[in-house]
C-alpha positions in Angstrom: 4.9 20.9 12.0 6.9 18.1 13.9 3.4 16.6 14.8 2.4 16.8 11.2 5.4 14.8 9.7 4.7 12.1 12.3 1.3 11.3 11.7 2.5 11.5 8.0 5.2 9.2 9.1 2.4 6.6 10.7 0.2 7.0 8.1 2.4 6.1 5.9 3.4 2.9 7.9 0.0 1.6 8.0 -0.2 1.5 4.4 2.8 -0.7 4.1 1.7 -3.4 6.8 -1.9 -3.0 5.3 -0.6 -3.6 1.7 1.9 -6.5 3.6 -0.8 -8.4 5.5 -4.0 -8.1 2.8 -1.3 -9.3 0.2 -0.2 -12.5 2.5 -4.2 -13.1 3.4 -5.2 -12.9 -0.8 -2.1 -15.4 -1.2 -2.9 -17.6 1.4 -6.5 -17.2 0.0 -5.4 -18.0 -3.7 -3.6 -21.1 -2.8 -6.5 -22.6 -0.7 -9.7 -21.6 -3.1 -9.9 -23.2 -6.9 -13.2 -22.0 -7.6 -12.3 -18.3 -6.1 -9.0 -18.2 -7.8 -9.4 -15.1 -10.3 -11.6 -13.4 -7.2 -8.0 -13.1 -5.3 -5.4 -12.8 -8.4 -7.8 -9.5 -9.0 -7.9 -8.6 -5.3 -3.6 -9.0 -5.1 -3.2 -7.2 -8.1 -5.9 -4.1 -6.5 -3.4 -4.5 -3.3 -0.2 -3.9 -5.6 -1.5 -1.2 -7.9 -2.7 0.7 -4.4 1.0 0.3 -2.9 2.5 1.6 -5.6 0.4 4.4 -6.0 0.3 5.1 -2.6 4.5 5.2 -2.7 4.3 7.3 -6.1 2.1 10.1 -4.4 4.4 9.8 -1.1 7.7 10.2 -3.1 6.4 13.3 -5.3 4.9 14.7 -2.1 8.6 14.6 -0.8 10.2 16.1 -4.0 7.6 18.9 -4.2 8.4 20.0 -0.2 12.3 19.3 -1.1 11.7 21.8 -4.1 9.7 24.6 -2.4 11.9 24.5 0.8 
């Protein structure tokens, strides 16, 4: 089980610097590109609604295993 919550644990840290870097590249993007401006606003906006979903699901997983133990 120890094994378990650590890949969880990495898992979950690769999401973060995922979200992190792809949201620094579509910024860096965004402020370089005119003509591809509403390609990257949608592309930061996929990256922010994914981290924030990703956190929702991680917190309830946490509340349901705090509840059942």
């Amino acid at each position: 089980m120890i094994t378990l919550e650590e890949l969880a644990q990495a898992i979950i840290v690769l999401i973060r610097l995922g979200c992190v870097f792809r949201f620094i590249y579509c910024m860096v993007r965004l402020s370089g590109a005119d003509d591809e401006a509403t390609k990257y606003k949608k592309r930061t906006r996929n990256v922010v609604l994914f981290y924030l979903l990703a956190e929702s699901i991680w917190q309830v997983k946490d509340i349901i295993q705090y509840y059942y133990q």
